[in-house]
N, C-alpha and C positions, 0 to 999 in steps of 0.2 A: 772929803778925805781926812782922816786921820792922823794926830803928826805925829811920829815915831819918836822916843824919846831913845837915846844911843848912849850906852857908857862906853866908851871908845880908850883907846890907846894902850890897848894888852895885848898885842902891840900894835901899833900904829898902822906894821905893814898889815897885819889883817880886818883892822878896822877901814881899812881904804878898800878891802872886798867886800867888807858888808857895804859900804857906800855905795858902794857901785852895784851891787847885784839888787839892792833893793830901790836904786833910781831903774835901772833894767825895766825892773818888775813890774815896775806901776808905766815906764813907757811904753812894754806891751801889753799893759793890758787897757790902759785908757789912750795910745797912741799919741801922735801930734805931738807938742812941746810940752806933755805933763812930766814931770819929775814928783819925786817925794818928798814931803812936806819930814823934815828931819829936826830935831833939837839934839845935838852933839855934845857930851862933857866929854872931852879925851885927857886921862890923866896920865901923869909923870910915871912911867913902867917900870923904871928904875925903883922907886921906892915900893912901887908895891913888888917888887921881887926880889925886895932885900925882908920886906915884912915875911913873906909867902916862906922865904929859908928858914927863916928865923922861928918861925911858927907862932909868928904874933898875928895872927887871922882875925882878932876881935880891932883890931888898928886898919886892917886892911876893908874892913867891913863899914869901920868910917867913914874912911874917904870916899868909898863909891855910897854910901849909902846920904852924904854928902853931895856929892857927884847928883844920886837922883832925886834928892831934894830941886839941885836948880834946875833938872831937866825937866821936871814936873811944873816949877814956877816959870819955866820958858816957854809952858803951853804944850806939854807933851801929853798925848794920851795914855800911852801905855810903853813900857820900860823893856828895851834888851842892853841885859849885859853881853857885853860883844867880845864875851871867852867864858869857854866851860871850866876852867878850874875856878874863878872866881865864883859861879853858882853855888859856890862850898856856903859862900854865905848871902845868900840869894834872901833866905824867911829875913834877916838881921836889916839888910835891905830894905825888904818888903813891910816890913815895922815900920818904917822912919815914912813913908809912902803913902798917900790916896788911891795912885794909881795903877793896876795891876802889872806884874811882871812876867813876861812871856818866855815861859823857864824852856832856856836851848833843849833840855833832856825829853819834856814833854814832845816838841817839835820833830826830834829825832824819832824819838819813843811811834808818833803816830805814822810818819814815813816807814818806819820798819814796819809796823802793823799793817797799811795799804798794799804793801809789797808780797807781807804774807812769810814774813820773817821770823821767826819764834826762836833761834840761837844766833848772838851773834859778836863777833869780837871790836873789844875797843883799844885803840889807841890813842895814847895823850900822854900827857905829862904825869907823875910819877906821882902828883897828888891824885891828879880823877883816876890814874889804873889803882890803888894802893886804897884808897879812903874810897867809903861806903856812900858819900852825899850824890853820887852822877849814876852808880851803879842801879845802888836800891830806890832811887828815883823810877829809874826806869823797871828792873825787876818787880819792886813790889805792887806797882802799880800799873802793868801791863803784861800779856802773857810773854813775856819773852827774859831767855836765861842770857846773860852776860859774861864772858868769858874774856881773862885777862893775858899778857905773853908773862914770861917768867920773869925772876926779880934781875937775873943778868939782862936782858932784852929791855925792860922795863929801864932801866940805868939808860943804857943806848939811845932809846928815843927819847927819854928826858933832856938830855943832853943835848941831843942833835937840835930842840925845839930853842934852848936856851942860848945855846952857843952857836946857833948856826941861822934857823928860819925867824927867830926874834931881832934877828940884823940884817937880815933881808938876804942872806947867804946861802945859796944852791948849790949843794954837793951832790955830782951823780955817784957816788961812792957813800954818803947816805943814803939816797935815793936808793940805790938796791939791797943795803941793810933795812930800812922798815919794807921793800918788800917781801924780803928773804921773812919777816917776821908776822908779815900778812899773813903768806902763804904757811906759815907752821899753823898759825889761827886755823885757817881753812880747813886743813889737816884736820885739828882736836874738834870737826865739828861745825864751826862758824859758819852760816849760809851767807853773809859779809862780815864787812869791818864795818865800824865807825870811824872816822877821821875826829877824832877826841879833843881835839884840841885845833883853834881857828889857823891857827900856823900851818899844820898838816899839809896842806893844800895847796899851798904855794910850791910845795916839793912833791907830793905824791897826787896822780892825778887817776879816773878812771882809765885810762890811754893807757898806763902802765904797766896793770894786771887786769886778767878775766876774773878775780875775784870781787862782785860787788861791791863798792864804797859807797859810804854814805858819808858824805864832806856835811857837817853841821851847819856849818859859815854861810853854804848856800842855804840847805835848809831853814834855818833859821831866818834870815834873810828872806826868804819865801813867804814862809808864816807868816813873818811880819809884814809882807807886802799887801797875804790874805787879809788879815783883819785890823789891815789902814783902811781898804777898800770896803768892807763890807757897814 
């Protein structure tokens, strides 16, 4: 088995999903008392979301690039950053590295292809809806077109991720605004969403709309269960 190398704590509450979904992963698939062989850097969130405002992204590109230096020196084989808006600077990362990194977008990207997906809507935080780094990842590099909610919508669910599921905070009154803004997706076309952001998930579940979701956190978490194992 393969040991997973984790940049964790963007936020904490969803890197305790990747934790678990990807010990899950590997007890069904190798049963009995297997778990997954993990090397963890969980960094301080506060500062990287004070850098992420301020739009000092070549600072925040440090620390986790940082971050995957010791996870690599802890015997990691290969690298998830455990949140999509941080992939903004995934190559900056992947510089400082030996070891490859298992880009969330790719993971997504090929889940949406298996299913047979070619339009589909994302949600997340106001960096991956707005900036081209998670979009044209997927777009330019797989047949499928990407479709974003508007800049009013876009405010909403930024907010709600920042101020509400980054503190571990359940609003059913969020809860029905990102689906109010699923379902306009759906509408312009969308055959799903993306759940864009590792937070998402903790508030919006498949259980709550017949529109397809596709939760990353698990995704990704999967992949990486795939090729610890292989």
């Amino acid at each position: 088995m393969k040991t997973i190398g984790m940049i964790g704590g963007m936020s904490w509450e969803s890197t305790q999903s990747y934790y678990q979904a990807i010990n899950q992963g590997v007890k069904a698939a190798l049963g009995g008392l297997h778990s997954a062989k993990v090397c963890l850097y969980s960094v301080d969130f506060a500062e990287i979301e004070a850098l992420q405002h301020q739009g000092r992204w070549d600072e925040t590109a440090k620390i986790l690039a940082d971050a995957a230096v010791a996870v690599e020196a802890g015997g990691a084989d290969f690298v998830l950053i455990c949140t999509n808006t941080m992939h903004k600077v995934a190559d900056e990362i992947q510089a400082r590295i030996s070891i490859p990194i298992l880009h969330i977008a790719d993971a997504t990207a090929n889940a949406l292809l298996a299913d047979g997906i070619t339009k589909v809507g994302l949600i997340g935080t106001r960096f991956t809806m707005e900036q081209d780094f998670y979009k044209r990842k997927i777009s330019d590099n797989y047949p499928i077109e990407v479709i974003v909610p508007s800049a009013d919508d876009q405010t909403q669910i930024h907010d709600v991720i920042y101020q509400e599921l980054c503190l571990g905070r359940i609003n059913p009154k969020s809860r029905e605004a990102y689906l109010t803004i699923i379902d306009k997706l759906f509408a312009q076309g969308a055959q799903a969403v993306i759940l864009g952001c590792t937070e998402i998930a903790l508030l919006v579940q498949q259980q709550h709309t017949q529109v397809p979701l596709y939760d990353t956190t698990q995704i990704h978490a999967n992949s990486a269960v795939s090729l610890a194992l292989t």
